[in-house]
Backbone bond lengths (Angstrom), bond angles and torsions (degrees), N, CA, C in turn:
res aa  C-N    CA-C-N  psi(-1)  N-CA   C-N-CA  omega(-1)  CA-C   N-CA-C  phi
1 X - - - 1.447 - - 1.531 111.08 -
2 X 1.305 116.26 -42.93 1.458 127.06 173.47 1.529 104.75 -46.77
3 X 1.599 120.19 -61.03 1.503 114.14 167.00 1.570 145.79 -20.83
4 X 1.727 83.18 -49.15 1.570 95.09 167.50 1.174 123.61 -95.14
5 X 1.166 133.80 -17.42 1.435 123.43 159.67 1.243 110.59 -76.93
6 X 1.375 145.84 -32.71 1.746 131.84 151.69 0.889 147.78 -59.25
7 X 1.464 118.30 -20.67 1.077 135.93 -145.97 1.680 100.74 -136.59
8 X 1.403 111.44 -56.88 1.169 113.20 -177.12 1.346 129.61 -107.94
9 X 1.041 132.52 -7.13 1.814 126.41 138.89 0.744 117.41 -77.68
10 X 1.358 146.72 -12.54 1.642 121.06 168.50 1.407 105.66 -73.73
11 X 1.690 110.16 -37.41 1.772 96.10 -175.93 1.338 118.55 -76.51
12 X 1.423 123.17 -13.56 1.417 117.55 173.00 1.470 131.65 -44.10
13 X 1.592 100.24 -41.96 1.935 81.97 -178.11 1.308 121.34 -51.56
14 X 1.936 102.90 -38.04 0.936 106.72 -170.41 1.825 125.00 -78.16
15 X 1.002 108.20 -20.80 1.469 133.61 159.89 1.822 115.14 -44.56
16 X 1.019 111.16 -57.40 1.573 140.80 160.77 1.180 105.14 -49.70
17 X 1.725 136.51 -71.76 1.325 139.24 -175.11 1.338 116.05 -49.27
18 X 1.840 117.34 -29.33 1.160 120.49 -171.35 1.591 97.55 -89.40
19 X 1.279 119.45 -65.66 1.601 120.54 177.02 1.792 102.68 -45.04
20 X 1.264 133.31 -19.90 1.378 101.25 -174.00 1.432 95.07 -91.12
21 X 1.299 135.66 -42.57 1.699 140.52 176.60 1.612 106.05 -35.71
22 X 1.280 106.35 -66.89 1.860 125.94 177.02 1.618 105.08 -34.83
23 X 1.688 105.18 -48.63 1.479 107.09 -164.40 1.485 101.22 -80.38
24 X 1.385 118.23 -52.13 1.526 122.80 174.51 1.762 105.72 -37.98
25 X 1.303 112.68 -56.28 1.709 115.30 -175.23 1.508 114.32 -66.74
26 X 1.607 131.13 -37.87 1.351 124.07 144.13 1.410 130.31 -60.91
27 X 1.394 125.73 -5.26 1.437 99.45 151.89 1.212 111.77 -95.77
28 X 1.459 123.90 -32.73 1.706 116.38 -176.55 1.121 96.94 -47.41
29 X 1.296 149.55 -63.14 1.696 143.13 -136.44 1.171 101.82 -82.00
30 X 1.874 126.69 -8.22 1.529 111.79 175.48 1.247 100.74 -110.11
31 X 1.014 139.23 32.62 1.749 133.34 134.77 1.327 125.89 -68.54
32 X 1.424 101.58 138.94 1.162 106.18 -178.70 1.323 115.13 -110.50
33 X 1.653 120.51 160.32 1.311 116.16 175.55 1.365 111.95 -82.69
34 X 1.832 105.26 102.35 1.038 99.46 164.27 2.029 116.47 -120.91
35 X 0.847 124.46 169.97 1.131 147.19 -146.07 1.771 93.18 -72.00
36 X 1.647 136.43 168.21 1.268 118.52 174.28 1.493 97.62 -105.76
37 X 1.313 134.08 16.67 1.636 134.61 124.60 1.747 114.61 -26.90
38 X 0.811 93.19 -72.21 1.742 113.09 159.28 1.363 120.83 9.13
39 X 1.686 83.21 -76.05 1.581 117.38 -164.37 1.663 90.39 -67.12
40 X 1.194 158.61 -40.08 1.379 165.56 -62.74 1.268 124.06 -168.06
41 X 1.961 100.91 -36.52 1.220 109.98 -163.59 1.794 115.10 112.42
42 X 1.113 93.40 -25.99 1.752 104.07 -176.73 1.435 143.03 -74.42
43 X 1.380 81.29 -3.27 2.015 96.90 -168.18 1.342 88.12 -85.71
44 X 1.412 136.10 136.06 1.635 137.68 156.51 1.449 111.31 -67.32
45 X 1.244 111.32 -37.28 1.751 120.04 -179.03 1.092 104.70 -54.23
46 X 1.354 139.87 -38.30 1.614 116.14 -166.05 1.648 99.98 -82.57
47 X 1.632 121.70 -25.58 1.249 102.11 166.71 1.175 142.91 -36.55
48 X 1.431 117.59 -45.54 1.129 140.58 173.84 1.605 138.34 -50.26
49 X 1.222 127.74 126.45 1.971 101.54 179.15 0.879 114.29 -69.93
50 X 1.517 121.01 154.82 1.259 123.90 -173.04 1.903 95.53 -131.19
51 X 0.895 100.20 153.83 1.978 92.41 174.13 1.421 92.07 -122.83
52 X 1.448 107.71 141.26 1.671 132.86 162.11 1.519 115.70 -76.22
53 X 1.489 92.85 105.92 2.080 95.90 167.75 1.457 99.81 -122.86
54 X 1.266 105.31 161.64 1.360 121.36 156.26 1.765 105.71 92.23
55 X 1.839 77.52 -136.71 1.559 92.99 170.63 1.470 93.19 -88.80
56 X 1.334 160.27 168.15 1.247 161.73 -102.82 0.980 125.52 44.53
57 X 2.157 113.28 -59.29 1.290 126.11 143.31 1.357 121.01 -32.40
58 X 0.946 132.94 -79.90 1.353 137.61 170.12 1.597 132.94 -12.43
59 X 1.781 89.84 -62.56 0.990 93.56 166.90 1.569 132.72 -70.79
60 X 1.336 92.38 -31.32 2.368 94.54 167.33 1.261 115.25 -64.02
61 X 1.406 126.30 -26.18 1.645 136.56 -175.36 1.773 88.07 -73.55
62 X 1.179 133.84 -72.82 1.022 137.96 -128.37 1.515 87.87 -95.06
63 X 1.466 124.66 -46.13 1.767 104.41 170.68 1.475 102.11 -63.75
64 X 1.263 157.87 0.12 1.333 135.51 168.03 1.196 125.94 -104.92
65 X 1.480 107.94 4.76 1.748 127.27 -175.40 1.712 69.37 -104.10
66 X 1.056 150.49 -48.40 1.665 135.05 -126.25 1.682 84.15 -107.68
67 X 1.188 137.61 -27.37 1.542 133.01 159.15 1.400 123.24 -61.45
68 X 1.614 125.41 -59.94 0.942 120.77 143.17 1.277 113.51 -12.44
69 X 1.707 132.91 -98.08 1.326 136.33 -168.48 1.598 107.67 -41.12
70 X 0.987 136.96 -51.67 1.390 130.44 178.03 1.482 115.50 -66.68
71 X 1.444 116.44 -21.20 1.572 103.87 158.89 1.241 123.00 -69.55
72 X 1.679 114.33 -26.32 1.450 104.05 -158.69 1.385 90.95 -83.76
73 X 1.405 132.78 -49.72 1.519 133.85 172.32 1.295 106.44 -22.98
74 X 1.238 116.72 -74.78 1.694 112.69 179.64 1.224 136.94 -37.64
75 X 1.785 112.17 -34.30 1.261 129.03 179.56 1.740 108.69 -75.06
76 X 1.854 101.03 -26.89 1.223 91.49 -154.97 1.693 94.14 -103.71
77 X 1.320 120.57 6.19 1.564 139.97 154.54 1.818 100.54 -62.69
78 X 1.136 115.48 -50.38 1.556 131.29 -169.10 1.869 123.21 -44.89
79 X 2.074 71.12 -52.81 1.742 87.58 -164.15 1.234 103.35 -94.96
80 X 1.449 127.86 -27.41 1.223 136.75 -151.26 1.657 91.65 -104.11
């Protein structure tokens, strides 16, 4: 218990500031340019399936591992 009150709330905000930046920058980079049809209903492309390779993949794995981590921070901002 001593651990986490020394050790680990003080570094949290900052822990948090970095996971929320990280998470903000993995979703920006998986947008795509799409048209402001888009926004509307109008783009046909998003109808469509699309399959995730690569880095794209990557990046959806790693923004949903990097959400995860910013929930548990929060919770553990909460209780702690």
């Amino acid at each position: 218990m001593e651990f986490i009150q020394n050790v680990v709330l003080p570094a949290l905000p900052y822990v948090q500031i970095i996971l929320s930046i990280l998470l903000i920058a993995s979703i920006m980079l998986q947008q795509r340019g799409s048209s402001l049809g888009g926004a509307f209903g109008g783009d046909n492309f998003s109808a469509t399936f699309h399959k995730r390779r690569g880095g794209e993949q990557f990046l959806f794995r790693a923004s949903i591992v990097l959400a995860i981590l910013f929930v548990a921070s929060a919770l553990i901002a909460v209780i702690f």
